[in-house]
C-alpha positions in Angstrom: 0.0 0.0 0.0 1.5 3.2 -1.1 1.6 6.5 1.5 -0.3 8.0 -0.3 -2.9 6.0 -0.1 -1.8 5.0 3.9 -2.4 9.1 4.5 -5.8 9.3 2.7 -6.9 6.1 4.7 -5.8 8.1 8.1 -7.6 11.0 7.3 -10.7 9.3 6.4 -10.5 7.4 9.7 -9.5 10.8 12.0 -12.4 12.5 10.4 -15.1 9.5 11.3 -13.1 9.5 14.9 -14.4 13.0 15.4 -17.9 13.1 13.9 -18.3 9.6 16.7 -16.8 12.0 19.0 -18.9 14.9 18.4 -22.2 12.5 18.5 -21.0 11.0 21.8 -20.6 14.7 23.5 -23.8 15.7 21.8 -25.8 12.5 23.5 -24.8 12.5 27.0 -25.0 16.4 26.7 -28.9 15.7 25.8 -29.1 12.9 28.2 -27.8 15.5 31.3 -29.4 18.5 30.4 -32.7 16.5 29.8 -32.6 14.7 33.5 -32.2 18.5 34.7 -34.4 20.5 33.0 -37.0 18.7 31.4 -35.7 19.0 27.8 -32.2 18.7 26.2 -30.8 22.2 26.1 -27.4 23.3 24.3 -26.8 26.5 24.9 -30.6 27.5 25.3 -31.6 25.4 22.0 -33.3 22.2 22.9 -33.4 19.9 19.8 -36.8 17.9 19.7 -37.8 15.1 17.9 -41.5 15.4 16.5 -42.9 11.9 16.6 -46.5 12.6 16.1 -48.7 14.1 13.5 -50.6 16.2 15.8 -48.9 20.0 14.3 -48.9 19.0 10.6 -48.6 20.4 8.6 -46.2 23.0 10.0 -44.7 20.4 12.2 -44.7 17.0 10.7 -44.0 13.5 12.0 -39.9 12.9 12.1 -39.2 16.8 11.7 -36.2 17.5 14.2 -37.3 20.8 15.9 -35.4 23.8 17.5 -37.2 25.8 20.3 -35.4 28.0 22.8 -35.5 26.8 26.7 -37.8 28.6 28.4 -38.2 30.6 31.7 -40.5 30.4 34.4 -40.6 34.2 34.0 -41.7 34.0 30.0 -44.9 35.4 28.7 -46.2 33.8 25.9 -48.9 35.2 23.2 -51.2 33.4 20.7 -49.4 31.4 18.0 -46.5 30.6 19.5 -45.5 27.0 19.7 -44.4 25.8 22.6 -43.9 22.6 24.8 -44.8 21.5 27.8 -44.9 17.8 30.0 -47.9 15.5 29.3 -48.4 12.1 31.1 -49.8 9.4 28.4 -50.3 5.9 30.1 -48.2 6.8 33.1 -45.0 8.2 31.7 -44.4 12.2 31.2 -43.6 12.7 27.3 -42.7 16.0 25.4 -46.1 17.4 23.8 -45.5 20.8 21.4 -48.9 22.3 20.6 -49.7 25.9 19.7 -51.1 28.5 22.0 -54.5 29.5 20.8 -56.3 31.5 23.7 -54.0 33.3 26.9 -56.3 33.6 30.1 -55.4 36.3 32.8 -56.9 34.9 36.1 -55.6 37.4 38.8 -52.4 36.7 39.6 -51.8 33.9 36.8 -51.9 33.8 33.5 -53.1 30.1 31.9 -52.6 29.4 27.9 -54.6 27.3 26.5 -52.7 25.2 23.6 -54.1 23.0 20.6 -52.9 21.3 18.0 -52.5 22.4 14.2 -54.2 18.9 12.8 -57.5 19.5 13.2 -58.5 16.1 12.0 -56.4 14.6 15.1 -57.0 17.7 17.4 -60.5 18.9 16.3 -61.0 20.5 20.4 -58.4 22.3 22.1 -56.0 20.5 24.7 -57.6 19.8 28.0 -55.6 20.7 30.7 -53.9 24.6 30.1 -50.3 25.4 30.7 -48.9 28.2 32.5 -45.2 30.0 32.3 -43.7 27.5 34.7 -45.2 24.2 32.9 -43.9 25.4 29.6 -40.1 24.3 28.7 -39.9 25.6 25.5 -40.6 27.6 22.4 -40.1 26.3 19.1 -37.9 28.9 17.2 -39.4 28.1 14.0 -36.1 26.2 12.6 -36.8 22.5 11.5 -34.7 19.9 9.8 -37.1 17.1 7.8 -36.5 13.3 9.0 -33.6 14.2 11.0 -35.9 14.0 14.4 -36.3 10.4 13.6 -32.5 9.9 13.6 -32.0 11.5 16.8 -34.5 9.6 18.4 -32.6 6.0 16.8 -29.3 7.2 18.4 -31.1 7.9 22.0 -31.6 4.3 22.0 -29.3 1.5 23.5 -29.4 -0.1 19.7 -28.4 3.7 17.9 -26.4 4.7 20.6 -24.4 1.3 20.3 -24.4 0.8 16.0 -23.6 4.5 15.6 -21.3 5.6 18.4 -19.5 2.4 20.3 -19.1 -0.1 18.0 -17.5 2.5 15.6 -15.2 3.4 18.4 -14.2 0.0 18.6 -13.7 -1.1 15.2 -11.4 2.4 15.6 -9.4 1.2 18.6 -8.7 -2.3 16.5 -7.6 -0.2 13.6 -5.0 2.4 15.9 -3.4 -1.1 17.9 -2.7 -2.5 14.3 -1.2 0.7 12.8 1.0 1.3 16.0 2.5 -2.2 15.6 2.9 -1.7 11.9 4.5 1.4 12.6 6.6 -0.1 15.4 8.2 -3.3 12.8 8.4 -0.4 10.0 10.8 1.3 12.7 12.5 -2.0 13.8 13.7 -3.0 10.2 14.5 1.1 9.3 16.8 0.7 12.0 17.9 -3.0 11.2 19.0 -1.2 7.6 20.9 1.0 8.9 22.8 -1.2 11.1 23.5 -3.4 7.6 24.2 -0.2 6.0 27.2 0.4 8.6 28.5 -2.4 9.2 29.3 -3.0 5.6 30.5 0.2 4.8 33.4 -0.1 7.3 34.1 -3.3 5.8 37.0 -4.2 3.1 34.0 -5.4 0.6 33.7 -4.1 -3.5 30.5 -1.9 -3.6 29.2 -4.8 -5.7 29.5 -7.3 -2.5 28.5 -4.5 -0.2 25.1 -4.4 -2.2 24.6 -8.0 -2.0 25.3 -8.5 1.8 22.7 -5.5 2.2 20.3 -7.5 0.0 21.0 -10.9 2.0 20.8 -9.2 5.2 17.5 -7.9 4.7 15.7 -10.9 3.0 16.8 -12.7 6.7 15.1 -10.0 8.1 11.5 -11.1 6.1 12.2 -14.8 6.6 13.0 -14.7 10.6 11.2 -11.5 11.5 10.4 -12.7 14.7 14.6 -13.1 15.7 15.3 -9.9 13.2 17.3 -8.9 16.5 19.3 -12.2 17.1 20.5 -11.6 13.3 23.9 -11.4 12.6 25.1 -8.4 10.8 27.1 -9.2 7.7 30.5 -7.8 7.0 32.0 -8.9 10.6 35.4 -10.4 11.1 35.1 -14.2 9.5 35.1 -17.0 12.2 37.3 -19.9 11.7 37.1 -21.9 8.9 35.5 -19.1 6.9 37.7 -18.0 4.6 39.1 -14.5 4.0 38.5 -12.5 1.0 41.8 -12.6 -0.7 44.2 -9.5 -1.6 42.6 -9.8 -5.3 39.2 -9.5 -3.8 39.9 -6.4 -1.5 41.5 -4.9 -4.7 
């Protein structure tokens, strides 16, 4: 594989690494901030995921909302949309419905809230919300099909296909690039060990380059005792013979 190549494939993998990242940070940010307050909240935008039909069509079914975190000292007018806490078969969900009549009773003031789908809302909503029971107010900022995508990585499925088992695959790929790096850097080495010890021998540059050659195909066939090696060009042991005169010459 060529470096070129190599370099592309590193990039391509260091840019994944940091989208998984960024995902990671962005779901336990909305996991936090949503235990706390009610809804997600970065920075005072909650991202919502619409996963009814109840506002279409100027919310519809998979749309991925923005709406600004609200205050328990907001006032709220007719047509904005907002959300508030519902309980549906025990369990609180997210309910984003538009304000359609603000009551002033003394002291309070109740909004009464209704859906856009008339066919699916055809009365307004029963119970009405006040400035502390609303959470938020949707901005009027919407990304189609993307709520449904959020919703797949707040799951244990999503949140393991799309964020850990990338990560791991990524960890896999790093331990075999840092050991492929590390027997690149053994045999660099190993070459220049050759490379001296045959240049301070009495060998023709012909012989030189062949005791280079042979050095280094050892290398490939024991790679495992590259170290134990013996490097060529040493002083010959007994009953080796010694280059003659008309060699050195």
């Amino acid at each position: 594989m060529s470096r070129k190549v190599k370099k592309v494939i590193n990039i391509v993998v260091d840019i994944i690494v940091v989208l998984i990242l960024i995902v990671s940070v962005l779901m336990v940010t909305l996991s936090l901030t949503t235990e706390s307050s009610g809804v997600p909240n970065i920075f005072g935008i909650a991202p919502l995921s619409v996963q009814s039909d109840s506002m279409e069509d100027t919310i519809n079914t998979g749309d991925l909302i923005f709406a600004s975190v609200s205050d328990i000292s907001d006032e709220y007018k007719v047509n904005d949309i907002v959300t508030y806490s519902i309980k549906i078969n025990g369990k609180t969900e997210l309910n984003t419905h538009r304000i359609v009549e603000v009551i002033n009773d003394e002291n309070i003031t109740y909004y009464r809230t209704q859906g856009d789908n008339k066919k699916k809302c055809p009365d307004p909503d029963e119970d009405l919300q006040t400035s502390a029971t609303i959470l938020a107010k949707y901005t009027g900022t919407k990304i189609g099909g993307l709520g449904n995508v959020l919703s797949f990585l707040r799951t244990q499925l999503g949140f393991f296909l799309c964020v850990l088992l990338p990560m791991i695959f990524f960890f896999i790929y790093e331990a075999v690039r840092v050991v492929m790096n590390i027997i690149a850097y053994n045999q660099e080495k190993a070459l220049e060990q050759a490379q001296h010890a045959v240049q301070n021998s009495e060998l023709t540059e012909e012989q030189k380059q062949k005791a280079i050659e042979e050095y280094l195909a050892s290398l490939g066939d024991k790679s495992e005792n590259a170290t134990e090696a013996e490097p060529p060009g040493q002083t010959p042991t007994d009953g080796e013979e010694a280059p003659s005169e008309e060699q050195k010459n």
